[in-house]
Structure formats: C-alpha cells, structure tokens
DOTIRO-276213 format. One record per residue: residue in three letters; chain; x, y, z of N, C-alpha, C in turn. Coordinates in Angstrom, 2 decimals, padded with zeros to 5 digits. Each point is the difference from the previous one (the first is absolute). Example, Ala and Ser with C-alpha at 12.3 -4.5 7.8 and 13.67 -1.06 7.14 Angstrom:
REM residues 2
+-----+----+---------+---------+---------+---------+---------+---------+---------+---------+---------+
!  aa ! ch !     nc1 !     nc2 !     nc3 !    cac1 !    cac2 !    cac3 !     cc1 !     cc2 !     cc3 !
+-----+----+---------+---------+---------+---------+---------+---------+---------+---------+---------+
! ALA !  A !  013.19 ! -005.69 !  007.80 ! -000.89 !  001.19 !  000.00 !  000.90 !  001.20 !  000.00 !
! SER !  A ! -000.35 !  001.05 ! -000.72 !  000.82 !  001.19 !  000.06 ! -000.77 !  001.09 !  000.73 !
+-----+----+---------+---------+---------+---------+---------+---------+---------+---------+---------+
This chain:
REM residues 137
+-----+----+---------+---------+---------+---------+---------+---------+---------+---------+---------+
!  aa ! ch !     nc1 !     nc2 !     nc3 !    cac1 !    cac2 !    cac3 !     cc1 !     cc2 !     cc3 !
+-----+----+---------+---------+---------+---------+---------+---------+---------+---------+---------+
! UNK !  A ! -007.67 ! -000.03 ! -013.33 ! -000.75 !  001.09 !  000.60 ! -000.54 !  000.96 ! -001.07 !
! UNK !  A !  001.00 !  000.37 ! -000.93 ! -000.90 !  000.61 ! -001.19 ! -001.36 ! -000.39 ! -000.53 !
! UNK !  A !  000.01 ! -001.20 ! -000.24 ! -000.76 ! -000.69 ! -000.64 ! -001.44 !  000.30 !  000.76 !
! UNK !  A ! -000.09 !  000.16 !  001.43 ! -001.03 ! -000.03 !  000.82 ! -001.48 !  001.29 ! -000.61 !
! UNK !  A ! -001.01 ! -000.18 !  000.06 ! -001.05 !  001.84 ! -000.08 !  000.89 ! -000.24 !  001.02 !
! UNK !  A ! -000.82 !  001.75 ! -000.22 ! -000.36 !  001.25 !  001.51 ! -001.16 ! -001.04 !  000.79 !
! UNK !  A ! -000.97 ! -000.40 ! -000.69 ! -001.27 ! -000.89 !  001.02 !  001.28 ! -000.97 !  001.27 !
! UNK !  A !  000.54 ! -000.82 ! -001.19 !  000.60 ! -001.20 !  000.88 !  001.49 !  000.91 !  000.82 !
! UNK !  A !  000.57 !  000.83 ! -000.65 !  000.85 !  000.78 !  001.54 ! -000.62 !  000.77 !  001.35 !
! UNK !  A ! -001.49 ! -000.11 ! -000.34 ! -000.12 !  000.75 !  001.56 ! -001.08 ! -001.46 !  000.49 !
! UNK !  A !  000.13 ! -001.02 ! -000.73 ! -000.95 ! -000.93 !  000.85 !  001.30 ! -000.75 !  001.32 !
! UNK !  A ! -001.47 ! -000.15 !  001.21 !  000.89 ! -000.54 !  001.19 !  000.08 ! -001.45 ! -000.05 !
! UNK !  A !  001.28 ! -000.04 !  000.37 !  000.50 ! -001.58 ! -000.06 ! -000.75 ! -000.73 !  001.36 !
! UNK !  A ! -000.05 ! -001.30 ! -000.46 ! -000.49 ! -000.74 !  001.75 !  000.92 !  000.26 !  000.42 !
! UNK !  A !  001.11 ! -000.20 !  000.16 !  001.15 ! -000.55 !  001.29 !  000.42 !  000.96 !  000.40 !
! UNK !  A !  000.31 !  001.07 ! -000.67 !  000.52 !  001.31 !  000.79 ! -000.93 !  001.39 !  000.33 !
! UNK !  A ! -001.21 ! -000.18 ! -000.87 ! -001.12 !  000.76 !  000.22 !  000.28 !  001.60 ! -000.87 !
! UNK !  A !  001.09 ! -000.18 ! -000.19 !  000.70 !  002.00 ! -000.84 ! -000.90 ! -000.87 ! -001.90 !
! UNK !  A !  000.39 !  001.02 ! -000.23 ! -000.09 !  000.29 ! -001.64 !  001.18 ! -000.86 ! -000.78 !
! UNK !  A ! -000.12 ! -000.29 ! -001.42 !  000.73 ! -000.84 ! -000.27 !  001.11 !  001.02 ! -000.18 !
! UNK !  A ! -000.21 !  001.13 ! -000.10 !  001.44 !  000.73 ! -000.62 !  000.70 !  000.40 !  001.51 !
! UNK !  A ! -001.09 !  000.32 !  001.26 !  001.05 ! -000.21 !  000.84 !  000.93 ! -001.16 !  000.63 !
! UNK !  A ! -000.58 ! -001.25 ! -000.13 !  000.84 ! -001.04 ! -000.18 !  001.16 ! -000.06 ! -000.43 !
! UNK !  A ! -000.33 !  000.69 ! -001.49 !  001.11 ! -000.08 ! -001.02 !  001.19 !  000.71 !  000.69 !
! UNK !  A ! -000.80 !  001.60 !  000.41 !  001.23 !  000.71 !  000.64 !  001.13 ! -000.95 !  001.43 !
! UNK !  A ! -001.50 ! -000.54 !  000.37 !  001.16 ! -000.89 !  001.59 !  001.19 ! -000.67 ! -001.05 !
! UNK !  A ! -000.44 ! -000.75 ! -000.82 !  000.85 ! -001.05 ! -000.82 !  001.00 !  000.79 ! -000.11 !
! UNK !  A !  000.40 !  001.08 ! -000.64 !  000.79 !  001.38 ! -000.21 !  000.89 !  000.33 !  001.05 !
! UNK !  A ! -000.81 !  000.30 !  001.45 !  000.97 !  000.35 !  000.53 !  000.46 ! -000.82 !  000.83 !
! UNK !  A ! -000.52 ! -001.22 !  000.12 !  000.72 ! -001.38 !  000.30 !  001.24 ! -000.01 ! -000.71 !
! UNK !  A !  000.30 !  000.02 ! -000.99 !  001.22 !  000.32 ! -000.83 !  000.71 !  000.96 !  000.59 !
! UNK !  A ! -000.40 !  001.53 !  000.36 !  000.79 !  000.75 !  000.39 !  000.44 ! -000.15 !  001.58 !
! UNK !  A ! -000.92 ! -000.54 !  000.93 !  000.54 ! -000.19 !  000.94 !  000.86 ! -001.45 ! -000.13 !
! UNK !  A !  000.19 ! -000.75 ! -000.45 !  001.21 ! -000.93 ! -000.41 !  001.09 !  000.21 ! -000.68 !
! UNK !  A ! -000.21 !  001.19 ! -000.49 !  001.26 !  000.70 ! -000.42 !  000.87 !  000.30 !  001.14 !
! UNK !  A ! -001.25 !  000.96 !  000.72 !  000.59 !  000.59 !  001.50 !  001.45 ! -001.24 !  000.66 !
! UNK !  A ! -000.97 ! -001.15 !  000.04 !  000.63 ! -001.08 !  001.05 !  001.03 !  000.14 ! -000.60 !
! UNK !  A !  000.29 ! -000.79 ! -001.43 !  001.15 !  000.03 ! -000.82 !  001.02 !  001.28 !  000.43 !
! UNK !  A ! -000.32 !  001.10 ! -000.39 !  001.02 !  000.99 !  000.14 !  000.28 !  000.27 !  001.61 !
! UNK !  A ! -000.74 ! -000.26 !  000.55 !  000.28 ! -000.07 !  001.45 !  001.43 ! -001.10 !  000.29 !
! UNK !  A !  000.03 ! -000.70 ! -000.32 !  000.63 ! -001.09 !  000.11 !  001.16 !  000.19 ! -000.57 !
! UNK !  A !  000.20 !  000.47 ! -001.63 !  001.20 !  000.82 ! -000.70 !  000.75 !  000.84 !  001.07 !
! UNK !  A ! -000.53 !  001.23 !  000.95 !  000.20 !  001.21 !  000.86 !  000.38 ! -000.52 !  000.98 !
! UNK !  A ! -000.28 ! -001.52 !  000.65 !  000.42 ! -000.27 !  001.38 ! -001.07 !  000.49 !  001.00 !
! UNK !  A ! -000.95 !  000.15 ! -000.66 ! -001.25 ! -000.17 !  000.98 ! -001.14 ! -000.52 !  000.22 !
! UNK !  A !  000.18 ! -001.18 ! -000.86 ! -000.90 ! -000.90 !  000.28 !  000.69 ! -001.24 !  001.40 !
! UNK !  A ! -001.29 ! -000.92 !  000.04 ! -001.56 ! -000.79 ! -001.05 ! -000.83 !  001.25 !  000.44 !
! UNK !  A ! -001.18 !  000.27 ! -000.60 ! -001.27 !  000.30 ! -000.18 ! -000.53 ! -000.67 !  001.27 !
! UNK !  A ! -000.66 ! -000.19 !  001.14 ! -000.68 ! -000.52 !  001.06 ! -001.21 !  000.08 ! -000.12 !
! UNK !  A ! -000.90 ! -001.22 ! -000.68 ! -001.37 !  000.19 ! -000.56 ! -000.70 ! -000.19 !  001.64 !
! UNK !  A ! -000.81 !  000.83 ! -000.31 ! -001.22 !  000.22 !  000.94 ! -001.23 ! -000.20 ! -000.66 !
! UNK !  A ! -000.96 ! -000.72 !  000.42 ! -001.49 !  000.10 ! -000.48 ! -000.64 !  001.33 !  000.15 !
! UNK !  A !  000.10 ! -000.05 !  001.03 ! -000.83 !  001.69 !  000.58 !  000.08 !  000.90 ! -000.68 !
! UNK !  A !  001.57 !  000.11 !  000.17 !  000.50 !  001.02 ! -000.77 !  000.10 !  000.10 ! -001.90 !
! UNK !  A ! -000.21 ! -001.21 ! -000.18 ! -000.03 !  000.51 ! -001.56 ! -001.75 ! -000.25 ! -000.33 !
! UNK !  A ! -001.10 ! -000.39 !  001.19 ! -001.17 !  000.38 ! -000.41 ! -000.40 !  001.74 !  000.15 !
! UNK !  A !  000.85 !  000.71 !  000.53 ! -000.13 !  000.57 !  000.59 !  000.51 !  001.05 ! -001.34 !
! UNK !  A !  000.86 ! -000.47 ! -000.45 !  000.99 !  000.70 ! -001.55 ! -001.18 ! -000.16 ! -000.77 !
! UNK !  A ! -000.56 ! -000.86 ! -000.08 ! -000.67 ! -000.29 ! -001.48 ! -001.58 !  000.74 !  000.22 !
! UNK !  A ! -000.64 !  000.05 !  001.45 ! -000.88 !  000.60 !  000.22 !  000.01 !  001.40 ! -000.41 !
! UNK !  A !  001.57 !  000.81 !  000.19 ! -000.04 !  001.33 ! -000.45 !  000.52 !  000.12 ! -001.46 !
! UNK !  A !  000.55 ! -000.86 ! -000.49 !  000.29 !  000.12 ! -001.19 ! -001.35 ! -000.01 ! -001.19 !
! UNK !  A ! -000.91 ! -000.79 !  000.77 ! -001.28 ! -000.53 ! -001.01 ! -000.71 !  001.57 !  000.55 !
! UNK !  A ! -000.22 !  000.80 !  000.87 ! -000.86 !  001.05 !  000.04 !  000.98 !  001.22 ! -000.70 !
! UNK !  A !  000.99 ! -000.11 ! -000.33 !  000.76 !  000.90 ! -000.27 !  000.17 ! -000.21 ! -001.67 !
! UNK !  A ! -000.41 ! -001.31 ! -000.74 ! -000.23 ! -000.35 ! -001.48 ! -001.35 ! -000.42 ! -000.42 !
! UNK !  A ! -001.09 !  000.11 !  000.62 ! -001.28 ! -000.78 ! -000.40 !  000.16 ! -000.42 ! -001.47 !
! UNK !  A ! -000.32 !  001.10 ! -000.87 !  000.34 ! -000.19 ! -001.29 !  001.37 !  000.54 ! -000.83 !
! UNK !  A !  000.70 ! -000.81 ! -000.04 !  001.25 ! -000.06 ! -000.38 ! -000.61 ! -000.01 ! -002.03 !
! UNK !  A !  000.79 !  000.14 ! -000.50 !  000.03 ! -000.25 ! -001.73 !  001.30 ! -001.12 ! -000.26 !
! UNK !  A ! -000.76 ! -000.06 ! -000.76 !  000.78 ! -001.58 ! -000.58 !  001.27 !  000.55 ! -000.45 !
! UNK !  A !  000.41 !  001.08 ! -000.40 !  001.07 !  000.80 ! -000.42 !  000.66 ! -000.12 !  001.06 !
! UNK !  A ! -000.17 !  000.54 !  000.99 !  000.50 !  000.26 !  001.39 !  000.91 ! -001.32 !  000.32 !
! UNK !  A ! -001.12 ! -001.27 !  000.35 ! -000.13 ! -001.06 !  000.03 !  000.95 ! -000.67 ! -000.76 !
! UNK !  A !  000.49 ! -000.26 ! -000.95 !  000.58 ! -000.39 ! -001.03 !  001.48 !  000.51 !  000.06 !
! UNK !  A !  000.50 !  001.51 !  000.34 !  001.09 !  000.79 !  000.39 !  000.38 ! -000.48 !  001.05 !
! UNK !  A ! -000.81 ! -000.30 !  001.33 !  000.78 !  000.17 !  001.25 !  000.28 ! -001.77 ! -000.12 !
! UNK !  A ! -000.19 ! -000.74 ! -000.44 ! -000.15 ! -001.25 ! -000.39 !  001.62 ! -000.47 ! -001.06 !
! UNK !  A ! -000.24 !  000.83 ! -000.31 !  001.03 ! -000.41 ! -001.42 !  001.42 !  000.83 !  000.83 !
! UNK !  A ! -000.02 !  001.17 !  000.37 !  000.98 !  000.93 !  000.91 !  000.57 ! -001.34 !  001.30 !
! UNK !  A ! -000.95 ! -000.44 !  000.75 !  000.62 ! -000.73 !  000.88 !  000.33 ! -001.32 ! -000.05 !
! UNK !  A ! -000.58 ! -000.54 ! -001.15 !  000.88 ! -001.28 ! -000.63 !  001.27 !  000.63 ! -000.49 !
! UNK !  A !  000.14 !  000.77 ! -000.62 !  001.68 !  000.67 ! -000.44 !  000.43 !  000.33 !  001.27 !
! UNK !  A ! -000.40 !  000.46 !  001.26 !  000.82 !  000.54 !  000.81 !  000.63 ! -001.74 !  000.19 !
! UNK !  A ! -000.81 ! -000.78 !  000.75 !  000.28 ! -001.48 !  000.32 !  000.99 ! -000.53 ! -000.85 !
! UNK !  A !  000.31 !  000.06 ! -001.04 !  000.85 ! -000.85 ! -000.82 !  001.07 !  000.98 !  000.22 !
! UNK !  A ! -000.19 !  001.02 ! -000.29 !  001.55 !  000.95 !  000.07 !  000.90 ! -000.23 !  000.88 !
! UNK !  A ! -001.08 !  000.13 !  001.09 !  000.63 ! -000.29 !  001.36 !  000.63 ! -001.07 !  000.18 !
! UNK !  A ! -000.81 ! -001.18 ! -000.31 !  000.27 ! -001.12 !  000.01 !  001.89 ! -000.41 ! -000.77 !
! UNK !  A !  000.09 !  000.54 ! -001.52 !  001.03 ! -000.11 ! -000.40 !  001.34 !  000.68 !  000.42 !
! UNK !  A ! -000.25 !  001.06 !  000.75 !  001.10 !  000.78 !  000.82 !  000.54 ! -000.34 !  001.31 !
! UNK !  A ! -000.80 ! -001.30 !  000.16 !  000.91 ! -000.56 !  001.74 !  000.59 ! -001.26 ! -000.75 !
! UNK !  A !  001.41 ! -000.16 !  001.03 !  000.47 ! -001.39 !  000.14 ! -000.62 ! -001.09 !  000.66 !
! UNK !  A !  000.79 ! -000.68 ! -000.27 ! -000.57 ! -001.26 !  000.26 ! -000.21 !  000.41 !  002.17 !
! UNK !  A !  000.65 !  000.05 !  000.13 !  000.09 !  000.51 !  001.55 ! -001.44 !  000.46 !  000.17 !
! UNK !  A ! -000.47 !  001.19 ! -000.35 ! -000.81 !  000.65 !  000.07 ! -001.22 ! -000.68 !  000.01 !
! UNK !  A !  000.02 ! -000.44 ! -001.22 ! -001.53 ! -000.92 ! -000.45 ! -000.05 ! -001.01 !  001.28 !
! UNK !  A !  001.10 ! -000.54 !  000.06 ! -000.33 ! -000.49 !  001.54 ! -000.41 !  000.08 !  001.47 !
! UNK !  A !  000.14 !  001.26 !  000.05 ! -000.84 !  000.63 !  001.23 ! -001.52 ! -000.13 !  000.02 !
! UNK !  A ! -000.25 !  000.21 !  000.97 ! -001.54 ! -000.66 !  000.18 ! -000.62 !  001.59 ! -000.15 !
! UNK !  A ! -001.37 !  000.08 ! -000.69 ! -000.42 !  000.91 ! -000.61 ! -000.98 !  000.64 !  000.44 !
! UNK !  A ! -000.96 ! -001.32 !  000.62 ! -001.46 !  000.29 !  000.55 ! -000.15 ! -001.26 !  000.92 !
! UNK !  A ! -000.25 !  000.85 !  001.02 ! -000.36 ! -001.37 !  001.42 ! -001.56 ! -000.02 !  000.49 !
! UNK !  A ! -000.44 ! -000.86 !  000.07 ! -001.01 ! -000.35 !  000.68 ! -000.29 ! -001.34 !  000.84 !
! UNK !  A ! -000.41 ! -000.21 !  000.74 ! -000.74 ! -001.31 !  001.01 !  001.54 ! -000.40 !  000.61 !
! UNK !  A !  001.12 !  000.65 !  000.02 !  001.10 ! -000.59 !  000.58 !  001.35 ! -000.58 ! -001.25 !
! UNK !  A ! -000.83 ! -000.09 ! -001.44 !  001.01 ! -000.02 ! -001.38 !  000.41 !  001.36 ! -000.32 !
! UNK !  A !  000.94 ! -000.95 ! -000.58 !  000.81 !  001.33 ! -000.82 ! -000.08 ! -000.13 ! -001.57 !
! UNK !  A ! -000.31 !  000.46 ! -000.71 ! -000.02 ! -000.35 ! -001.46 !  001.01 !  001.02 ! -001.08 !
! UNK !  A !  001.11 ! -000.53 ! -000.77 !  001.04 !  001.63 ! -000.73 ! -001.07 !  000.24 ! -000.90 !
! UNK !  A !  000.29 !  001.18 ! -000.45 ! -000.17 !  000.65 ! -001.14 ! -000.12 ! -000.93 ! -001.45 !
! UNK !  A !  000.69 ! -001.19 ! -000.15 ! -000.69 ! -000.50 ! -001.16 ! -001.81 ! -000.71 ! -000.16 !
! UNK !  A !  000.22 ! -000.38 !  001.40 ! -001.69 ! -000.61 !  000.73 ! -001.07 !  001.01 ! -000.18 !
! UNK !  A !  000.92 !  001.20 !  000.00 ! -001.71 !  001.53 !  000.11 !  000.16 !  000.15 ! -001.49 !
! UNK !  A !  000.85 ! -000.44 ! -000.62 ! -000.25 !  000.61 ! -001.56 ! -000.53 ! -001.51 ! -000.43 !
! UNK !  A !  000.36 ! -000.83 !  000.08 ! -000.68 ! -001.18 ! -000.98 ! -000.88 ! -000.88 !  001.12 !
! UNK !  A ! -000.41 !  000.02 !  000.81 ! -001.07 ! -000.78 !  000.81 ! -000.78 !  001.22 !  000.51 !
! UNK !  A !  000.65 !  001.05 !  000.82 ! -001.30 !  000.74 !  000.47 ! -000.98 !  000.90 ! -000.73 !
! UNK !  A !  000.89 !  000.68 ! -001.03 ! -000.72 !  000.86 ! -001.14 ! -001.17 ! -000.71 ! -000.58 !
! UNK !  A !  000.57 ! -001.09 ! -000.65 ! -001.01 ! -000.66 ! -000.93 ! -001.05 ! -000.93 !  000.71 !
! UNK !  A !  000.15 ! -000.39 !  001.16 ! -000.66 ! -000.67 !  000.87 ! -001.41 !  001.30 !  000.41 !
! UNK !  A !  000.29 !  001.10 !  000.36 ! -000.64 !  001.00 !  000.38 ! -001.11 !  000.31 ! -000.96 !
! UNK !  A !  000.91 !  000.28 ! -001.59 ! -000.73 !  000.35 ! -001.17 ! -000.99 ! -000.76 ! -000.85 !
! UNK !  A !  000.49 ! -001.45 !  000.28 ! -000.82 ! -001.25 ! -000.29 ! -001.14 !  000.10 !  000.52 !
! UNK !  A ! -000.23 !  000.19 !  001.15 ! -000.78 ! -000.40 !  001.46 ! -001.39 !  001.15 ! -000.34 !
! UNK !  A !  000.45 !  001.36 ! -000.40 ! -000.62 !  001.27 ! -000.05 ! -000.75 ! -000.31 ! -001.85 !
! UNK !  A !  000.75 ! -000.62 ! -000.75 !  000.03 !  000.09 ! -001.39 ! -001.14 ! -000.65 ! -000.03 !
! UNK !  A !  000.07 ! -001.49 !  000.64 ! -001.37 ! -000.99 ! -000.24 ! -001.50 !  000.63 !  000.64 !
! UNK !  A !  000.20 !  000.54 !  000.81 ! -001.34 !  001.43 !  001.04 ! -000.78 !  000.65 ! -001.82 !
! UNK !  A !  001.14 !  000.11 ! -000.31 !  000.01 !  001.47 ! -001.23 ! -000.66 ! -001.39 ! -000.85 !
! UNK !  A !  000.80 ! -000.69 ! -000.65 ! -000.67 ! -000.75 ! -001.13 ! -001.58 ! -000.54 !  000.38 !
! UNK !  A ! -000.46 ! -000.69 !  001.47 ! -001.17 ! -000.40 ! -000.41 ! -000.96 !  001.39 !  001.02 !
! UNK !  A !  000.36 !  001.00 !  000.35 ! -001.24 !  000.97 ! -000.36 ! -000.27 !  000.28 ! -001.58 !
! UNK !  A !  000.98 !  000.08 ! -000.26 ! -000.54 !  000.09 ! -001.60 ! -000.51 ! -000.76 ! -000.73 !
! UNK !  A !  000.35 ! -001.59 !  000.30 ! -000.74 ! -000.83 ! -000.67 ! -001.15 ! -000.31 !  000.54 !
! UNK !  A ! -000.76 !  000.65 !  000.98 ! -000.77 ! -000.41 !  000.73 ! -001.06 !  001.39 ! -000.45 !
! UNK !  A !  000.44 !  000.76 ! -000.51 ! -000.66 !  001.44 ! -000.19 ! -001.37 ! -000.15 ! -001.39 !
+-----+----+---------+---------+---------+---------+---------+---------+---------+---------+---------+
C-alpha cells in the first residue's frame, strides 16, 4: 500500500466501485472485525452470526464514514488487528479455539478458520480488485 501514488489511491476499483485506499481500509477492518469474532469467542460470546444484509449494511456506513482514509491510517488499523488476532489467538486453550467462532448458512466455523481461512480469504479477494486497478491504470 505504500508503494501506491495519491493518483492510484483514490482510483475506483471495478469490483467494489470505492477508491483503492478505501478498499484498503475494508481489508483493515476486515481484520478488526475478525478480531471481534475471535475475542468474542475467548468471552463466551460467540460465534459471530454472519448476515449479508447486515454486514452490507456495516460496510455501506463504514465506507461513507472513511471515503478517504490515508495509508497511515490504513496500515495501523491493519497491523493493530492482525496483533489483536494472534494475541487472542495465543491466550485460549485448546477448548476454546474449539468453539465455533462465526456461523453462517447453518456452519459453524472456530476461531482458527476466521484467522487462517477467513481473514486471508477476505484480504486476497479485496487485494487482487487493488492490484489490477492499478495495473490497468
């Protein structure tokens, strides 16, 4: 993300239609809300119960509430909620990690599935949007 101009952080991606740096930010707080699940789950109050609606509905106010985010920003809340995720991650037992973390379509998935399949699955997905607006620019 450093690496990016200012031209190529406010150009709009095809697939999600925001700016590349607000992308960047979803990527970001995709992390922090997977933290959420995680520590939810530590507390005894998880899974997370994914909703479509409802997290278009998160990201709709989150994107009018960051249009232009800074790569600084970007980069902090990014790097902050990968540390929350692992911390978390290393402070439950084995018990714990076993609880189911985040449910959707009728699954249950623990807390190791949202840190190593859903995070990076999410960030991948958003990352490749980001790489060919730019290569396409």
């Amino acid at each position: 993300m450093r690496e990016t101009t200012d031209r190529d952080w406010e150009r709009d991606t095809a697939a999600e239609h925001w700016p590349v740096g607000l992308v960047a930010f979803h990527i970001a707080r995709g992390f922090q809300r997977q933290a959420e699940f995680i520590e939810a789950v530590r507390d005894g109050r998880g899974p997370h119960r994914f909703d479509w609606e409802e997290t278009h509905a998160l990201n709709a106010a989150v994107a009018d509430a960051h249009r232009s985010p800074s790569r600084e920003e970007v980069i902090r809340l990014a790097r902050a909620s990968v540390e929350r995720i692992a911390g978390t991650l290393a402070s439950m037992d084995e018990a714990t990690l076993a609880q189911p973390a985040f449910a959707v379509g009728g699954r249950e998935r623990d807390a190791v599935w949202v840190a190593g399949r859903l995070a990076p699955e999410h960030a991948r997905g958003h990352l490749e949007s980001i790489a060919a607006t730019i290569a396409a620019a």
